[in-house]
N, C-alpha and C positions, 0 to 999 in steps of 0.2 A: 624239611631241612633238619629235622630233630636227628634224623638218623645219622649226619655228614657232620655232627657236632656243630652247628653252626648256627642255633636258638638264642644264643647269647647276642648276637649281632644286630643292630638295628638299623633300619633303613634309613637312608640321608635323601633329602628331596633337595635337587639344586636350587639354586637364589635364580626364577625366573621373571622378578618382576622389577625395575628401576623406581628410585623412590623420586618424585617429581625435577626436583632440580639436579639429579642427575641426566632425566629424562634430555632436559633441554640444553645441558651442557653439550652432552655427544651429538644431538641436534646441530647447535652450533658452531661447533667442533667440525662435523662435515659437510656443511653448507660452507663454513671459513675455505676448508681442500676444493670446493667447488667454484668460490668466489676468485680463489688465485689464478688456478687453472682458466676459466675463460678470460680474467682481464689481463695474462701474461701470454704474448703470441709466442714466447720460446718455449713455451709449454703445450704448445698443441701438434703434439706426436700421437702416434698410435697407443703409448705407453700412459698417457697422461690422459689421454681418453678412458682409458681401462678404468684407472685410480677416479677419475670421475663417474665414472657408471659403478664403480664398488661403492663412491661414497654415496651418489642417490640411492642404494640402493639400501644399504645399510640405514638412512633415513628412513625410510618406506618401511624396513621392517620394524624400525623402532617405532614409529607413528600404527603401521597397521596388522602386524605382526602379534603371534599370543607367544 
């Protein structure tokens, strides 16, 4: 890259790790969109099913995810 001028530039590694108590905040954050969703029956449309499969799903990467 010396030749494109562009040696000066330093590489940036994204923030891919949560520090514990954020861990379990967004945890419980969507387990709360989950808890709603099954004990409201006017919430059980196609649409609310979606938002409940993104929110386990979203747990699952947070728990088993790198």
């Amino acid at each position: 890259m010396e030749l494109l001028g562009f040696s000066n530039w330093t590489t940036r590694t994204p923030q891919t790790a949560f520090n514990e108590s954020e861990l379990w905040f967004y945890i419980a954050e969507f387990r709360a969109v989950c808890i709603v969703i099954q004990k409201n029956p006017s919430l059980h449309s196609a649409t609310h099913y979606f938002l409940f499969n993104l929110a386990v799903a979203d747990i699952l990467l947070l728990l088993f995810g790198e």
